[in-house]
C-alpha positions as CSV (number, residue, x, y, z in Angstrom):
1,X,55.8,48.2,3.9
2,X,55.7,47.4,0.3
3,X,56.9,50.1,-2.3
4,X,58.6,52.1,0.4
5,X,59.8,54.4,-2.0
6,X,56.8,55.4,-4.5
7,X,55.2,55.7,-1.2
8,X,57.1,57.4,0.7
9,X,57.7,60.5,-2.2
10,X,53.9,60.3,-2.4
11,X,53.9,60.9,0.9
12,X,55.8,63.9,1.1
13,X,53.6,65.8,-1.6
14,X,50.6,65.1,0.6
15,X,52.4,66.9,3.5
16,X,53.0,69.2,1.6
17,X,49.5,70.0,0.1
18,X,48.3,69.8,3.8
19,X,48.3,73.7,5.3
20,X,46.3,73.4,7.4
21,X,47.2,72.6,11.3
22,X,45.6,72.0,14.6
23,X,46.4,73.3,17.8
24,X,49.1,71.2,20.3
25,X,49.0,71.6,23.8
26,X,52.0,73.1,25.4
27,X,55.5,70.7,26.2
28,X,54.8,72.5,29.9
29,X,50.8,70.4,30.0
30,X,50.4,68.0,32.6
31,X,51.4,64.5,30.8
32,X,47.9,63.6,32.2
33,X,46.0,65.6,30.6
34,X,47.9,65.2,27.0
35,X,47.3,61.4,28.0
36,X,43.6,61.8,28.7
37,X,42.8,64.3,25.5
38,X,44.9,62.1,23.8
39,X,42.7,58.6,24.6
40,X,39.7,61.2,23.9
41,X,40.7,61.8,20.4
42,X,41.7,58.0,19.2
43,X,39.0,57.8,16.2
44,X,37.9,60.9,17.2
45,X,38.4,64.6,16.7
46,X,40.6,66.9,18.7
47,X,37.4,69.4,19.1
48,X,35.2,66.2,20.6
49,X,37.9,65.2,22.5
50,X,38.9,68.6,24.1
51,X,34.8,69.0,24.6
52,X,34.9,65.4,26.7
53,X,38.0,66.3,28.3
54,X,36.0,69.3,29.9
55,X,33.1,67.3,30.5
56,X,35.2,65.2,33.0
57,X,37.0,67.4,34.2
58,X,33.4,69.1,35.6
59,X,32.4,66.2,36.7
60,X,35.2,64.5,38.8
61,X,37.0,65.6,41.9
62,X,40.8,65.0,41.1
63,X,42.5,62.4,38.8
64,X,41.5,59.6,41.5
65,X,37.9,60.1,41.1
66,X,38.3,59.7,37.5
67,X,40.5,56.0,38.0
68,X,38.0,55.0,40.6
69,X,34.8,55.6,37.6
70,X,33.3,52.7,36.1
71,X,33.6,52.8,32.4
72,X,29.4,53.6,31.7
73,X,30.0,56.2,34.2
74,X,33.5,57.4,32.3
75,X,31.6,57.4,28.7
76,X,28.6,58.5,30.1
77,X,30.1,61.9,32.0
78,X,32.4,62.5,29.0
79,X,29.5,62.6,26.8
80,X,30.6,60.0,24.3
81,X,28.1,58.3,21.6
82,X,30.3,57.2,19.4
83,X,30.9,53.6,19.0
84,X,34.8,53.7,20.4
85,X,32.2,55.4,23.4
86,X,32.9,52.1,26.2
87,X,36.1,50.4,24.9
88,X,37.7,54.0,24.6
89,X,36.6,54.6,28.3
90,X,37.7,51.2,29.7
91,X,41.1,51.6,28.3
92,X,41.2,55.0,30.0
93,X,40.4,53.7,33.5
94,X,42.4,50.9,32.6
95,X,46.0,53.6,32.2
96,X,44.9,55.5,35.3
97,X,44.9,52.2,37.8
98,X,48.0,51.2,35.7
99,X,49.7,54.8,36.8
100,X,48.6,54.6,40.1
101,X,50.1,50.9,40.8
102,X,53.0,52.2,39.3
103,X,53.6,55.3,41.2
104,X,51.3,54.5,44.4
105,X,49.3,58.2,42.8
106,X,47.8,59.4,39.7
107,X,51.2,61.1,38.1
108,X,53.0,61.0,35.3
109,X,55.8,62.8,37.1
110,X,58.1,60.5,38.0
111,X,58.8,59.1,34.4
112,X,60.5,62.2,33.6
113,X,63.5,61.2,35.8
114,X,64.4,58.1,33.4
115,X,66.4,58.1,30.1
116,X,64.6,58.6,26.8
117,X,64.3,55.0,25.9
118,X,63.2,54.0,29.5
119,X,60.8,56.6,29.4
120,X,59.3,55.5,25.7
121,X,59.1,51.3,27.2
122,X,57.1,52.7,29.9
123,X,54.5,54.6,28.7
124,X,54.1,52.3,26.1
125,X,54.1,49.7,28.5
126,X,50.6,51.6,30.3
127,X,48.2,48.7,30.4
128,X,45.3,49.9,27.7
129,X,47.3,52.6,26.2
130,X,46.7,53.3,22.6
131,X,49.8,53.5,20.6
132,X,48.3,56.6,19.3
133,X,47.8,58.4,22.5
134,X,51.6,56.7,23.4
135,X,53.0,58.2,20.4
136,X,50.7,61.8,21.1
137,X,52.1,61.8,24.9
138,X,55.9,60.8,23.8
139,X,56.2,63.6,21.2
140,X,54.4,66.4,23.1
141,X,55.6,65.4,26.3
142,X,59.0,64.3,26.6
143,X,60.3,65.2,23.1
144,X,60.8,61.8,22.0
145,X,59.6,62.2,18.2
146,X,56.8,59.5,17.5
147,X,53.7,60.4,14.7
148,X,50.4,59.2,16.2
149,X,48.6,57.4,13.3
150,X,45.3,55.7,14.2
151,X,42.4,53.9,11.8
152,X,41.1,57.1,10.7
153,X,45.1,58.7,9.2
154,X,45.8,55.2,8.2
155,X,42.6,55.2,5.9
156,X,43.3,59.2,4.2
157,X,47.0,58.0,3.5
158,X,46.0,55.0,1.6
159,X,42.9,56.5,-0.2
160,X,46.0,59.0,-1.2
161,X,48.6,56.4,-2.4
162,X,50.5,56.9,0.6
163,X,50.5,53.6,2.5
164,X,49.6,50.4,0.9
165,X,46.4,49.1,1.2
166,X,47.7,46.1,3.6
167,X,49.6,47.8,5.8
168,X,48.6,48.1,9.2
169,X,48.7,50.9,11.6
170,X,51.9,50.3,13.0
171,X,53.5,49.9,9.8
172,X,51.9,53.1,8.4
173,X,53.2,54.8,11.6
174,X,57.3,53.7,11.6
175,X,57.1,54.6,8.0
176,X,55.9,58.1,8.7
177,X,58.3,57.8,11.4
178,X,61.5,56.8,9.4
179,X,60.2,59.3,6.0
180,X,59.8,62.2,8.1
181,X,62.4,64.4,10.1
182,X,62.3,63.7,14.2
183,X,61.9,68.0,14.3
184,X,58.9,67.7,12.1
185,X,57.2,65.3,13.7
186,X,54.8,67.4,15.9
187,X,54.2,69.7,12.7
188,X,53.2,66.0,10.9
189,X,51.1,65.5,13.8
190,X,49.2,68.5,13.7
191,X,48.6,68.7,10.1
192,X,47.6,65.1,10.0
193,X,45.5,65.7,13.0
194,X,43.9,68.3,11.2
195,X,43.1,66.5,8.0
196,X,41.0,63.9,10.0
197,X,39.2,66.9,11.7
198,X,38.3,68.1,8.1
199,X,37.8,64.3,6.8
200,X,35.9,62.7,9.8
201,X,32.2,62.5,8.7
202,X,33.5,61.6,5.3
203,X,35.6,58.9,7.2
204,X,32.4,57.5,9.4
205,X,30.4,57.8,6.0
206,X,32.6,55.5,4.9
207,X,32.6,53.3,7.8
208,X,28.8,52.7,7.9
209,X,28.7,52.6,4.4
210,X,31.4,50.0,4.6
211,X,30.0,48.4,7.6
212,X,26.2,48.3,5.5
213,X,28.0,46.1,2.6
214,X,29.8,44.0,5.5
215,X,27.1,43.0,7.0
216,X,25.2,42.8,3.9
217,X,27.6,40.5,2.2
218,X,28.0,38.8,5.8
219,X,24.1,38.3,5.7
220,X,24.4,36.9,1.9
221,X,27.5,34.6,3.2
222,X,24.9,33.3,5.8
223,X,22.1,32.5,3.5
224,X,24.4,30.9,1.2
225,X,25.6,28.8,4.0
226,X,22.5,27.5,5.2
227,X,21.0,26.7,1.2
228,X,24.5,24.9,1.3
229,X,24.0,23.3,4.3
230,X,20.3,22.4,3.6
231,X,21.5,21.2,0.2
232,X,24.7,19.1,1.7
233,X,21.5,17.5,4.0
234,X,19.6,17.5,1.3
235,X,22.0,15.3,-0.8
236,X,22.9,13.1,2.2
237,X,19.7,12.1,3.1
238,X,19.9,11.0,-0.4
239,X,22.8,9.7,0.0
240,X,21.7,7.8,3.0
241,X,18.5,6.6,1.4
242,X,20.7,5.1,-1.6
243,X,23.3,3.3,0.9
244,X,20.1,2.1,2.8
245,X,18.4,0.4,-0.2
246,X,22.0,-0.5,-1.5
247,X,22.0,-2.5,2.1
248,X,18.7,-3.8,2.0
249,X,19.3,-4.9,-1.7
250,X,22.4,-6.8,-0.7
251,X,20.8,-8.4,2.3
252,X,17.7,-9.4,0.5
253,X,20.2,-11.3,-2.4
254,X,22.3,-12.2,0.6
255,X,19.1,-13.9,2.4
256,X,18.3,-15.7,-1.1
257,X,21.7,-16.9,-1.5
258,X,21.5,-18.3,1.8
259,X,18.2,-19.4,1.5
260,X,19.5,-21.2,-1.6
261,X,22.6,-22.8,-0.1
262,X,20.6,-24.0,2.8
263,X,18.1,-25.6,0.0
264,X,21.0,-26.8,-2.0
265,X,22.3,-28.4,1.4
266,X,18.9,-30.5,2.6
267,X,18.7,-31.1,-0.7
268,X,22.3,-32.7,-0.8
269,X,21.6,-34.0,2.8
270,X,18.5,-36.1,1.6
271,X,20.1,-37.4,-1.3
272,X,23.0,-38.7,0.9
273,X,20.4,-40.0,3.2
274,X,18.5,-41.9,0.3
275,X,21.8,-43.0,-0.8
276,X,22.8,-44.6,2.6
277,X,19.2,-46.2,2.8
278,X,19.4,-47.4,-0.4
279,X,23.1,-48.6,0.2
280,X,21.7,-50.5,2.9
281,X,18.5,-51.9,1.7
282,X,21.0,-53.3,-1.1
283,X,23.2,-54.4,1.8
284,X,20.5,-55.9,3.9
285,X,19.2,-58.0,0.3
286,X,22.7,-59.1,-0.1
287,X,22.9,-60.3,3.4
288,X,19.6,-62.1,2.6
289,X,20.3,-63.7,-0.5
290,X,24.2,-64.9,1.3
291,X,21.7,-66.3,4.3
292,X,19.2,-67.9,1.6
293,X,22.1,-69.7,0.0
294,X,23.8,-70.6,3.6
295,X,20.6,-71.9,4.7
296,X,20.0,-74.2,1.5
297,X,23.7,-75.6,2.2
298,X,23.7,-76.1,5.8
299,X,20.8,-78.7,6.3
300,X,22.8,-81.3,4.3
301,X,26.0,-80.5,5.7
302,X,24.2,-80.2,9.1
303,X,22.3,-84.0,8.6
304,X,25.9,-85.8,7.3
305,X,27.5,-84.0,10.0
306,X,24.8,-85.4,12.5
307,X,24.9,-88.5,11.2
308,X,28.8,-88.8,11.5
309,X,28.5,-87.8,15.1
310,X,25.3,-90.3,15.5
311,X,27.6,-92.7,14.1
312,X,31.0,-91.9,15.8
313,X,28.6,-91.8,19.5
314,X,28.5,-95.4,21.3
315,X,25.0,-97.0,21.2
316,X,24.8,-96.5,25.1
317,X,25.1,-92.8,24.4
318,X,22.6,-92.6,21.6
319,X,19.9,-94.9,23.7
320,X,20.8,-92.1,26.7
321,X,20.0,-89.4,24.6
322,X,17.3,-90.9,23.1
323,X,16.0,-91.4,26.6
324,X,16.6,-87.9,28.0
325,X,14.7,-86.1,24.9
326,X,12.0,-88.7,25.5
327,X,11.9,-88.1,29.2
328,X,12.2,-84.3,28.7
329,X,8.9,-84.2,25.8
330,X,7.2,-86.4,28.2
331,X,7.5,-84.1,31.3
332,X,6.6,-81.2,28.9
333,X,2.7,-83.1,28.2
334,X,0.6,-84.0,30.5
335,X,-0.2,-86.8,32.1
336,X,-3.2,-88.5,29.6
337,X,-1.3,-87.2,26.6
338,X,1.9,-89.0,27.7
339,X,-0.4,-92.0,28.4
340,X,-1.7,-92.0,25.3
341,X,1.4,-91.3,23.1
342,X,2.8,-94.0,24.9
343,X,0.0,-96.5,23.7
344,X,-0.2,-95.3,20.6
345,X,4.2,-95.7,20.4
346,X,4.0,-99.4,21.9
347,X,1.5,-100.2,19.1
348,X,3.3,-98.3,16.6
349,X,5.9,-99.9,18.1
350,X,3.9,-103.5,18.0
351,X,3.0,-103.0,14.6
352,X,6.2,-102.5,13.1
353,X,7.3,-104.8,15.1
354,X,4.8,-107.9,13.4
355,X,5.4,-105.7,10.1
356,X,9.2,-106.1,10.4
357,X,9.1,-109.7,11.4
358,X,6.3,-110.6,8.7
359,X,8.8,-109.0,6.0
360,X,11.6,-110.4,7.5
361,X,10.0,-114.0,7.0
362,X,9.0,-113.9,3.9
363,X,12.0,-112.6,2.8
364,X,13.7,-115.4,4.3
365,X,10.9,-117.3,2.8
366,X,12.1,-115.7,-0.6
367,X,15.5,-116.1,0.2
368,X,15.3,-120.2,1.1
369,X,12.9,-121.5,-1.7
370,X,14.8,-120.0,-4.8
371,X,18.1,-121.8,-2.7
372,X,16.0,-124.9,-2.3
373,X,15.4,-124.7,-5.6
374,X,18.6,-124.4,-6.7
375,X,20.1,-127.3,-4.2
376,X,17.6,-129.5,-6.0
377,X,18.5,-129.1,-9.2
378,X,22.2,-129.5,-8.7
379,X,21.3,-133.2,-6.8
């Protein structure tokens, strides 16, 4: 415990200011009973516990009958209406079942056979046993010195200066244990005893009063709780709206942007495609104009080129040909036309014939008299 020594010579003048004492059974008492009254008084007094004690006591058969009580039954023969009333009962049945699994009865008997320090493990080691009503039956039982300190002598030494405020029971209790004398220790007990009979309203006062701003500042803790929690929803509904329009925002600019690319892209797409067709409108033109000027070339070369092969074919050949195309347009007309070219041929034919002939004799004509002429004039 901290400040062992202001505490401890604190604790000696408030021993010493204490005169008054209660009454301790005999070291002769059945353990059980010191056991029992002892369980009775934990945050309690020793008058209400010796009042309970009697209450049982009346209405039980034997020890057994009290182990073999439910706990209601227990708090509610005893008398109890405190709030300890059920947890102080159950932890009584709960050391009588314990004895009697231990010791196939409900004694305490047998433990007196063991050493000091066995004795002190096992009645410490009772299942539900106080270390209160331990130290109580240890000290007035089987004079091994231990100061019972519960809630109520913990609180008086520390509204004294005699404990610090954060020590626990325990530690209140081994330092009473190690600043007092092992042959005063039942004389502690009773005058410490004594000053929680005195003190005990005060002490529950205290309690409720304590309890009141507990669960006042417990209620406050709660209302402030949920105005945090509503504003903390508050805020992240906000928080959510915000993110949603934040995601709505960036979709809608993300939609435009796409919305953009893919105008950008048809709009790249049809340039490139009224590129092509321009590319090959200019391509089909340039073919035209190459087959414009191929065409102008080619009869000429095509005629001369005729011409050489009319001339390089023998004349039997050419007449053959001549025939065959002849042949061939005639079996394409019928039969009057072909008659009729045919006349109209032969006199073509005819006339250019007597044409030909006629021109031929008068150029021969032409040709003789000029000669005639000349031969005449040389004689």
């Amino acid at each position: 415990m901290k400040n062992a020594a202001a505490h401890a010579k604190k604790l000696t003048s408030v021993l010493k200011g204490l005169k008054k004492k209660v009454e301790l059974p005999d070291s002769d008492t059945d353990p059980l009973e010191v056991l029992t009254i002892a369980m009775l008084a934990w945050e309690s007094t020793s008058d209400k516990a010796r009042a309970m004690y009697v209450r049982l006591i009346e209405g039980t058969v034997d020890w057994n009958d009290l182990r073999v009580c439910m706990p209601e039954e227990i708090a509610s023969l005893a008398g109890d209406k405190s709030p300890e009333a059920l947890e102080r009962a159950t932890r009584l049945k709960m050391v009588l079942r314990d004895v009697y699994l231990r010791h196939h009865e409900v004694t305490l008997s047998p433990e007196f056979a063991g050493r000091k320090r066995e004795i002190k493990s096992s009645i410490s080691a009772l299942d539900g046993l106080v270390p209160y009503a331990a130290s109580r039956v240890l000290t007035l039982c089987f004079d091994i010195p231990q100061v019972p300190v519960d809630s109520q002598v913990r609180e008086l030494l520390i509204e004294s200066g005699a404990a610090d405020e954060e020590a626990t029971e325990e530690e209140v209790a081994s330092f009473i244990n190690k600043s007092v004398k092992p042959d005063h220790a039942a004389d502690v007990h009773a005058r410490l005893q004594a000053w929680v009979d005195s003190d005990h309203e005060k002490l529950q006062a205290a309690r409720r009063k304590n309890e009141q701003l507990q669960r006042r500042a417990a209620k406050k803790r709660r209302a402030k709780s949920q105005s945090d929690r509503a504003t903390r929803q508050v805020q992240r509904a906000k928080a959510l709206e915000v993110s949603r329009k934040a995601a709505e925002e960036k979709a809608r600019l993300r939609a435009i942007r796409k919305a953009e690319a893919e105008a950008k892209a048809a709009a790249a797409a049809e340039a490139k495609e009224a590129a092509e067709k321009a590319a090959k409108l200019a391509a089909k033109k340039a073919a035209r104009k190459k087959a414009t000027k191929k065409a102008a070339k080619k009869p000429v070369a095509k005629g001369t080129a005729a011409k050489k092969k009319a001339a390089k074919k023998p004349v039997a050949k050419r007449a053959a040909t001549k025939k065959k195309t002849t042949k061939k347009k005639a079996a394409k007309k019928p039969v009057a036309k072909r008659t009729a070219t045919k006349k109209k041929t032969t006199k073509k034919k005819v006339a250019k014939r007597t044409a030909t002939k006629k021109k031929a004799t008068k150029k021969k004509v032409a040709k003789r008299t000029p000669a005639r002429k000349k031969s005449s004039r040389q004689r």
